[in-house]
VEXLOMI-892804 format. One line per field, with one value per residue (C-alpha): residue in one letter; x, y, z; residue number from 1. Coordinates in steps of 0.5 Angstrom, whole numbers, padded with zeros to 4 digits. Layout:
<rs>
rest	[a	...] .
c1	[X	...] .
c2	[Y	...] .
c3	[Z	...] .
nr	[NUM	...] .
</rs>
This chain:
<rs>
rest	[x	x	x	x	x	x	x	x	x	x	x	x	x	x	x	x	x	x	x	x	x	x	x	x	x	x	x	x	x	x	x	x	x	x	x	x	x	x	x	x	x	x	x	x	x	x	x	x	x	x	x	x	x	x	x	x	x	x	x	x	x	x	x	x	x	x	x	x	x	x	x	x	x	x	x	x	x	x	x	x	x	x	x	x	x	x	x	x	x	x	x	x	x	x	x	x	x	x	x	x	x	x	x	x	x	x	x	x	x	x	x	x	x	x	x	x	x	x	x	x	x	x	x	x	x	x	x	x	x	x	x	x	x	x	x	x	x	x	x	x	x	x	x	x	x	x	x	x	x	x	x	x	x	x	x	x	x	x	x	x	x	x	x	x	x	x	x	x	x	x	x	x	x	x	x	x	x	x	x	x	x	x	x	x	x	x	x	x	x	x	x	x	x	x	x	x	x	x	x	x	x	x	x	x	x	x	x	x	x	x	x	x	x	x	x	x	x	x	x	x	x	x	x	x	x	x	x	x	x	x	x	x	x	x	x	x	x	x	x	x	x	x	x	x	x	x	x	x	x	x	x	x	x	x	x	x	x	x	x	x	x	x	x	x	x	x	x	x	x	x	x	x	x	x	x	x	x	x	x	x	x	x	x	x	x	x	x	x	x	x	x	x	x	x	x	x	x	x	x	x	x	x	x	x	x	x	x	x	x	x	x	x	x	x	x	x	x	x	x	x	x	x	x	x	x	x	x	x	x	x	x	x	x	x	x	x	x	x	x	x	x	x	x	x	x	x	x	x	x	x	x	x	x	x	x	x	x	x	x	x	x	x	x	x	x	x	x	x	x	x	x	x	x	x	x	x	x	x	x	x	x	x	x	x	x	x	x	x	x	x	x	x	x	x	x	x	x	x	x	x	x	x	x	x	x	x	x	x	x	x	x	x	x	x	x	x	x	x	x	x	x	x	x	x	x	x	x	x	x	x	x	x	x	x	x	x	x	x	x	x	x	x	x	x	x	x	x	x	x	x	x	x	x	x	x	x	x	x	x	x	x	x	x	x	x	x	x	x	x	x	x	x	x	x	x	x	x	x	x	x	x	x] .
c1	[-0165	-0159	-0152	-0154	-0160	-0160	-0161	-0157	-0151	-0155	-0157	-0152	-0147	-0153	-0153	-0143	-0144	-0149	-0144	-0139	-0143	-0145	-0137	-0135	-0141	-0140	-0132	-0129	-0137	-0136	-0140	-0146	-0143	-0142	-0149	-0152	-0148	-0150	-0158	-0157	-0154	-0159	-0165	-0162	-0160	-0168	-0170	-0166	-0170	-0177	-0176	-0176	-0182	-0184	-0186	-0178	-0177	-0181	-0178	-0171	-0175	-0177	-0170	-0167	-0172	-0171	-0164	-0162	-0167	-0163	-0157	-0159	-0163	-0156	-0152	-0156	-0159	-0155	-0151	-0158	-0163	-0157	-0157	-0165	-0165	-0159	-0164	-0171	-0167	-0164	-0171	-0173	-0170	-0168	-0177	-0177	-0172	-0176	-0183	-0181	-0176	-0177	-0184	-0188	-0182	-0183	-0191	-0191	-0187	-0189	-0196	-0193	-0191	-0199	-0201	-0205	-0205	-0202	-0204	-0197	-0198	-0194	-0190	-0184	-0178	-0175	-0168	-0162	-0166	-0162	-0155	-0158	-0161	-0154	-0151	-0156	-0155	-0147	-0149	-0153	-0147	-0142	-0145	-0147	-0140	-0138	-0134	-0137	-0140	-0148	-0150	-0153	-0154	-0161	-0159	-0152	-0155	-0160	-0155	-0150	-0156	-0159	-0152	-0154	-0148	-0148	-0156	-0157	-0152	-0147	-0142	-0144	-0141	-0140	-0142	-0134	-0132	-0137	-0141	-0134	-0133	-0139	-0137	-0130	-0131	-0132	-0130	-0131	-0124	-0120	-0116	-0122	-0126	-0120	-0119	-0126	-0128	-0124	-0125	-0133	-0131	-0127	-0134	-0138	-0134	-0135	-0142	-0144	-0139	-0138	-0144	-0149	-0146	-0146	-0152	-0155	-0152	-0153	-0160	-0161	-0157	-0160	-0166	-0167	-0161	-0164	-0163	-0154	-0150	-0145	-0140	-0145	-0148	-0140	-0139	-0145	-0144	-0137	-0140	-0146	-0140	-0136	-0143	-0143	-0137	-0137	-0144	-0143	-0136	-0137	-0143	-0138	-0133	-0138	-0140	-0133	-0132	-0138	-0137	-0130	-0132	-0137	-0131	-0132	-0129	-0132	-0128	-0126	-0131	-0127	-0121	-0118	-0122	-0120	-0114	-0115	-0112	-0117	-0125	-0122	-0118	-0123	-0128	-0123	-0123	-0130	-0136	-0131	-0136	-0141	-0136	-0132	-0139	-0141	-0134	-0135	-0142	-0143	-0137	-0133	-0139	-0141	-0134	-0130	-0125	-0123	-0129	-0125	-0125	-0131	-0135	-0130	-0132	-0140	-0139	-0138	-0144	-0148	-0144	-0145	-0152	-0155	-0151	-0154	-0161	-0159	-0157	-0165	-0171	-0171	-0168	-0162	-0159	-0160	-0157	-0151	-0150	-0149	-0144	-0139	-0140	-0138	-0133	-0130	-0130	-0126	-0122	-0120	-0119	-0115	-0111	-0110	-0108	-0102	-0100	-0100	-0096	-0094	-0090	-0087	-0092	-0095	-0088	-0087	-0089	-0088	-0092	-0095	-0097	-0099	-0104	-0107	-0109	-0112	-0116	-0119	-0121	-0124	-0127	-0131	-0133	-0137	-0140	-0143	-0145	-0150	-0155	-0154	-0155	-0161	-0169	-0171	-0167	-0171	-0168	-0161	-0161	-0163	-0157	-0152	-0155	-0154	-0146	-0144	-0147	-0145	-0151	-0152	-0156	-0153	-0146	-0145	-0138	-0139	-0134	-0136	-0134	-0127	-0126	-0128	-0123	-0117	-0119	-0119	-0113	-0109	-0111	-0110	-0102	-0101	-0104	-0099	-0093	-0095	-0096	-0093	-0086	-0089	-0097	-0099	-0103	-0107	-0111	-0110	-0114	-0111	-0111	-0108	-0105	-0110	-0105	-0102	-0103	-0102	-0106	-0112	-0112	-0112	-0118	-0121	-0120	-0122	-0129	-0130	-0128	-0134	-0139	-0139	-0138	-0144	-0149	-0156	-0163	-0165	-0160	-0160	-0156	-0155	-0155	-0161	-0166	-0162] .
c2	[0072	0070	0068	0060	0061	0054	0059	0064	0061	0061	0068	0071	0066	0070	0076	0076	0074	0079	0085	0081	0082	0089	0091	0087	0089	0096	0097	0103	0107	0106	0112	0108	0101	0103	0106	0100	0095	0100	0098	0090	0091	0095	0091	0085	0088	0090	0083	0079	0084	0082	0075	0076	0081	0086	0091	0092	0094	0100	0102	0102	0106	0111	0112	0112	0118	0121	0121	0123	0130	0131	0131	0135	0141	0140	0144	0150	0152	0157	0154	0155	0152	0147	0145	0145	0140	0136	0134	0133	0129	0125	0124	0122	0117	0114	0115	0110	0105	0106	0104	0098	0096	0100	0102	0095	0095	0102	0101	0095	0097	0104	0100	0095	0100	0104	0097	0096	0092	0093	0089	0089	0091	0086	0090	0086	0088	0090	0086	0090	0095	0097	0098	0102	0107	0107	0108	0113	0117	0117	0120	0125	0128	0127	0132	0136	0138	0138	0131	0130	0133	0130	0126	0128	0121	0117	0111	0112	0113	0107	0102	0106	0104	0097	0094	0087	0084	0088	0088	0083	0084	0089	0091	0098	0102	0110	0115	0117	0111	0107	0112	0114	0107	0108	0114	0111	0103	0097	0091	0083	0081	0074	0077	0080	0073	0069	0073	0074	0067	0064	0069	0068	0061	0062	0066	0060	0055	0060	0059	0053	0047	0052	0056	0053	0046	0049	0053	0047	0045	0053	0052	0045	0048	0055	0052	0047	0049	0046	0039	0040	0041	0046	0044	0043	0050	0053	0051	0051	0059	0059	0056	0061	0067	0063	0062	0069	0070	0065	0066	0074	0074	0069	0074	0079	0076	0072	0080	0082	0077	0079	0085	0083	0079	0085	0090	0094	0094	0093	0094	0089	0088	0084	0083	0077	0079	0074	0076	0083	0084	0088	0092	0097	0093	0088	0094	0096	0089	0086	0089	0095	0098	0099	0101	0106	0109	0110	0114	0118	0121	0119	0119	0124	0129	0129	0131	0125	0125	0132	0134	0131	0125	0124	0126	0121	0115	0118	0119	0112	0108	0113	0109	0102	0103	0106	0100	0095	0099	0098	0090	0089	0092	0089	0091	0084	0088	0094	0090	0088	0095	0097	0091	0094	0100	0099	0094	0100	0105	0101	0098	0106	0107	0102	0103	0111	0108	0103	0108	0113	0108	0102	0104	0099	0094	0097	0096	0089	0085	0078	0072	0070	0077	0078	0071	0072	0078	0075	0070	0074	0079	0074	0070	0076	0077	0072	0072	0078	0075	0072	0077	0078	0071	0070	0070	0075	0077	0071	0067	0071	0069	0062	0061	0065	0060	0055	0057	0059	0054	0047	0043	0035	0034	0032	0032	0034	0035	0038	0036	0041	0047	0043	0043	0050	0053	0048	0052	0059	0058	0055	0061	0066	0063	0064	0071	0073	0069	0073	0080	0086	0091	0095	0091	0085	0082	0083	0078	0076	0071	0064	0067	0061	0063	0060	0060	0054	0047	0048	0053	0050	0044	0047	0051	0045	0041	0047	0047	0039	0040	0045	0041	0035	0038	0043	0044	0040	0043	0050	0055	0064	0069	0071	0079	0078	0080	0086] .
c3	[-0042	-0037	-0038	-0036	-0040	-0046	-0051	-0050	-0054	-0060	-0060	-0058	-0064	-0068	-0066	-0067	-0074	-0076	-0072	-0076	-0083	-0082	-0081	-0086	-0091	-0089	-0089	-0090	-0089	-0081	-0078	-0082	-0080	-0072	-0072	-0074	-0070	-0064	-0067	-0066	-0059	-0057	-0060	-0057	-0050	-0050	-0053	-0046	-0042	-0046	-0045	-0037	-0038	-0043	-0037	-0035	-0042	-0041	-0033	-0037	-0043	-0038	-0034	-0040	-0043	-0036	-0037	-0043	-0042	-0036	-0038	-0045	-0040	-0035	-0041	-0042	-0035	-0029	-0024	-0019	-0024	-0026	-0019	-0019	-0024	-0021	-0015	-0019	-0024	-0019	-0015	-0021	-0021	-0015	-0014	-0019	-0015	-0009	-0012	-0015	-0009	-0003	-0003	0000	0005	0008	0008	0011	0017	0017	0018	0024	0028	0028	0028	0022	0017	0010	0004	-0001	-0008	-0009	-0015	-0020	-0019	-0026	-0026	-0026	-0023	-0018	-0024	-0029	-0024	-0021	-0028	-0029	-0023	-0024	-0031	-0028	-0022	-0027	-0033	-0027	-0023	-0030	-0031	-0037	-0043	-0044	-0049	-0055	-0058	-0055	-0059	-0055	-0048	-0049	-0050	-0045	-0040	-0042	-0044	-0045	-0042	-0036	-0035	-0030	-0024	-0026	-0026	-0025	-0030	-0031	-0037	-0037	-0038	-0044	-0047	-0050	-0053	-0057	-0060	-0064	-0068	-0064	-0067	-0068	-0068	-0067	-0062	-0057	-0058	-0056	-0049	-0048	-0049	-0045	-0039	-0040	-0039	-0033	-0030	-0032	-0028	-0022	-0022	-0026	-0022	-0016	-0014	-0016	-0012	-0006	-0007	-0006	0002	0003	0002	0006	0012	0012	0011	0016	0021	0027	0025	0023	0028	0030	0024	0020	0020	0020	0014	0011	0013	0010	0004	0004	0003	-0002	-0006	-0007	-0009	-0014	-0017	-0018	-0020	-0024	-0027	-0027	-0031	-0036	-0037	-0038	-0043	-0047	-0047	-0050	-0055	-0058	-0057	-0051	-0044	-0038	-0031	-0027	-0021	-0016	-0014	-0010	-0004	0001	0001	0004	0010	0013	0012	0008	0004	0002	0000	-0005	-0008	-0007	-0012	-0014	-0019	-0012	-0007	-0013	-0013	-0006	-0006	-0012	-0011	-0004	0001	-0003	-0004	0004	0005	0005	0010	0010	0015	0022	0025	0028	0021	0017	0021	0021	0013	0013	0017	0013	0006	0008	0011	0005	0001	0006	0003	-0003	-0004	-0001	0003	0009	0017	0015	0010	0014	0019	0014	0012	0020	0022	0016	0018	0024	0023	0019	0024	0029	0024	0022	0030	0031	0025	0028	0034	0032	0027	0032	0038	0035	0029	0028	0028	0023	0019	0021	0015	0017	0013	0019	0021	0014	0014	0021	0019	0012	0017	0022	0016	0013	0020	0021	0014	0014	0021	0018	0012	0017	0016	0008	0008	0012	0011	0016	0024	0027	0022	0023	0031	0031	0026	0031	0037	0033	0031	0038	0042	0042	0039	0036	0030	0023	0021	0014	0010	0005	-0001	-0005	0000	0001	-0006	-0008	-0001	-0005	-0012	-0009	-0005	-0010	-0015	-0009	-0008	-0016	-0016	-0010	-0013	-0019	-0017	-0018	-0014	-0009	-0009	-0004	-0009	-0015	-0019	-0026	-0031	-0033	-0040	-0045	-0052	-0057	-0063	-0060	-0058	-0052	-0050	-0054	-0051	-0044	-0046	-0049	-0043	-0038	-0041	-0042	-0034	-0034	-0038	-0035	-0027	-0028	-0024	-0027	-0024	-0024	-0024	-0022	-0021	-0013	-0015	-0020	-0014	-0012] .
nr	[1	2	3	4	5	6	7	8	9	10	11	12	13	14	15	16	17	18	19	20	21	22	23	24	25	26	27	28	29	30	31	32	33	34	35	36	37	38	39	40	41	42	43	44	45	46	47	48	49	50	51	52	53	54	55	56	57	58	59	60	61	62	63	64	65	66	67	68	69	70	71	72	73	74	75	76	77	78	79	80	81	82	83	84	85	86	87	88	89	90	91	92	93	94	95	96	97	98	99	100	101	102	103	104	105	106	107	108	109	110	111	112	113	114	115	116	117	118	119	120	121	122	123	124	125	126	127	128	129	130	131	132	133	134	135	136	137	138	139	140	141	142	143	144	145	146	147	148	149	150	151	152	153	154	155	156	157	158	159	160	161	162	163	164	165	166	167	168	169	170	171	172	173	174	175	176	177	178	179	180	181	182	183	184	185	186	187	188	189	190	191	192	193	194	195	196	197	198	199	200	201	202	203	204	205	206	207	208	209	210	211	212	213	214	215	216	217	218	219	220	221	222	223	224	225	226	227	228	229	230	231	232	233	234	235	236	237	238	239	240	241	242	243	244	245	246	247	248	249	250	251	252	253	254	255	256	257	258	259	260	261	262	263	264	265	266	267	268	269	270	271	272	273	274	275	276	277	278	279	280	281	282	283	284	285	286	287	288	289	290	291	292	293	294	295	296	297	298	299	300	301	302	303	304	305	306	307	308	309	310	311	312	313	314	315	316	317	318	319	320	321	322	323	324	325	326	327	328	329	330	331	332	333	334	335	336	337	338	339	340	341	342	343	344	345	346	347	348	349	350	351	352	353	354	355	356	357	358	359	360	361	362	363	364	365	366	367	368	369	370	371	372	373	374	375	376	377	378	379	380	381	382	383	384	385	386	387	388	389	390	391	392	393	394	395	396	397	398	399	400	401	402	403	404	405	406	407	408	409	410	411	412	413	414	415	416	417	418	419	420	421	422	423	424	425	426	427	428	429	430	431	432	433	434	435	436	437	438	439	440	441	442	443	444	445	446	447	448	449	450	451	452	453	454	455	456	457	458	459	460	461	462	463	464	465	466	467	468	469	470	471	472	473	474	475	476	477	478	479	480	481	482] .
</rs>
């Protein structure tokens, strides 16, 4: 069941009001009314994953299980056998990802190269695989450095991990930060459905009047991209890259709001990151949840930056490629995680070299400096983006062929695209005009006070405006396939 999902809104209505009754039938017997309400959302949460395909509600069952004996046995070992354990825990887990995801993908090349035939098996991809096994592991690591202590509860580590708002495309959330909020009473509350509505709609704009609109150009171009011209295809890639953002942060708030409304925090997952100066900057803005997860538990632990120079910059290709990995099985993702890398490392050197040599440089900050370095970024971004977006390497090529080389064919402004670049530079601009002392720019939700006239009727007005100007046909999330 997805957020675009017809049906959704009624269930989800249905699934409010009995949290609502079981708080307010149960008051003042909160270990009772707490268990209860954790019950209901996770039966619901297995509900939304069932109506996809009952056999995803036994993978999660089996990562939970796997899960939660791990992290209990982890409290009662010695260092050796605990780290013993920490391993097989965590194979366990990514063997399962790695079956479901990856195992066609390896075979099948491994049979090209021997030059053989492989016959797919073809396995379905269970949604949200690729989050709760991160989520899980995250767990796992942390009960084993000693961050946080197990969790007793089954009921808890169950919902910990298929949390329905969070299931289908993230954010990847962390044991130390959700599992605590299941120990104290959650609560409907006027005050968090107030918030938490209004930024579910704010997500839903996003992806269902701008995505899901220039989701349409980008499939027509990139599908057929020998009959545009050079413009064409230019803007069909820039578009492709604004779809993205918009559809899965448009997921992200929608999940947060949810989340918000039921009484429970989840982090923010991006960060206004086309204002980001540079690689590194836009990764501590773009997916926040991936990238803090590939610190904590992947850069940090092979040493960081703490090991040299050359093993930083080697530390960092080997994150991005194992992150091109994980957003899909396929050598463009691979690719994708490369050019990053890559793009990160010089970055890195570039930026070592002007410290070293042109202080001053680095010190001037000057708007215009300020905005080239924000274009260029974002010009490189979204070459890039290419191999992200395209169906295969040859798909990739014939789109750069078409791109750096003058060619006739149809020419195609996009008015949507246009219309998205207006929105997201206006909301950028009031991001920076709002920002804090000391911080270049920080993002914040267009939040109106219910309790007024006003303020309700510019919520009721932006939803009209997203009813009537959402996308008809048919409609999925970007990040669902990964």
């Amino acid at each position: 069941m997805s957020f675009t999902d017809w049906y959704f809104y009624p269930a989800v209505t249905g699934l409010i009001l009995l949290l609502i009754f079981i708080q307010y039938a149960l008051k003042g017997k909160e270990a009772r009314s707490n268990q209860l309400m954790k019950t209901a959302l996770l039966f619901f949460s297995y509900l939304s994953m069932g109506l996809y395909d009952y056999r995803f509600c036994l993978c999660i069952t089996a990562v939970i299980l796997i899960t939660y004996l791990g992290g209990l046995g982890l409290v009662r070992l010695d260092k050796r056998r605990k780290r013993c354990l920490t391993v097989l825990t965590v194979i366990s887990l990514l063997s399962i990802l790695g079956v479901f995801k990856y195992l066609d993908f390896f075979m099948g090349t491994l049979a090209k190269i021997a030059g053989k035939e492989w016959n797919a098996f073809r396995l379905i991809l269970p949604i949200g695989i690729s989050f709760y096994i991160f989520s899980a592991i995250g767990y796992v690591l942390d009960v084993s450095w000693g961050n946080m202590e197990a969790e007793r509860s089954l009921l808890d580590m169950a919902l910990f991990l298929s949390f329905f708002p969070k299931l289908l495309c993230g954010p990847i959330v962390a044991g130390r930060d959700f599992l605590p909020q299941l120990k104290e009473q959650r609560r409907v509350t006027a005050k968090n459905m107030k918030v938490g509505i209004q930024i579910f709609i704010f997500g839903l704009f996003k992806k269902v009047v701008l995505a899901d609109h220039l989701g349409v150009f980008v499939d027509d171009v990139f599908g057929a991209a020998l009959a545009y011209d050079t413009f064409t295809v230019w803007l069909a890639v820039f578009s492709s890259f604004l779809q993205l953002y918009f559809d899965f942060s448009g997921y992200s708030d929608m999940a947060i709001g949810i989340s918000k409304i039921l009484g429970y925090e989840i982090g923010r997952n991006f960060n206004v990151p086309f204002a980001a100066r540079n690689i590194r900057e836009f990764w501590n803005r773009w997916h926040i949840s991936l990238s803090s997860w590939f610190r904590d538990y992947l850069y940090i632990p092979l040493g960081g930056n703490k090991k040299g120079y050359a093993r930083e910059c080697l530390n960092r290709m080997l994150v991005f490629l194992v992150s091109g990995l994980w957003h899909g099985a396929g050598f463009t993702f691979i690719i994708w995680g490369f050019c990053h890398g890559m793009y990160t490392v010089f970055y890195a050197v570039y930026a070592n070299w002007v410290k070293r040599h042109h202080r001053k440089f680095v010190e001037h900050k000057g708007r215009f400096l300020l905005i080239v370095k924000v274009l260029a970024n974002y010009l490189l971004l979204n070459i890039i983006q290419v191999f992200f977006r395209a169906d295969s390497l040859e798909h990739a090529i014939m789109i750069f062929g078409r791109m750096f080389f003058l060619n006739p064919g149809i020419h195609q402004p996009y008015a949507w695209t246009f219309l998205a670049y207006v929105l997201l530079i206006s909301a950028t601009l009031a991001a920076y005009w709002k920002r804090r002392p000391g911080v270049f720019i920080d993002g914040f939700y267009p939040l109106q006070d219910l309790n007024t006239f006003k303020g309700c009727t510019l919520f009721l007005a932006f939803c009209e405006l997203t009813f009537l100007f959402a996308y008809s046909g048919k409609t999925f999330f970007s990040y669902a396939n990964f």
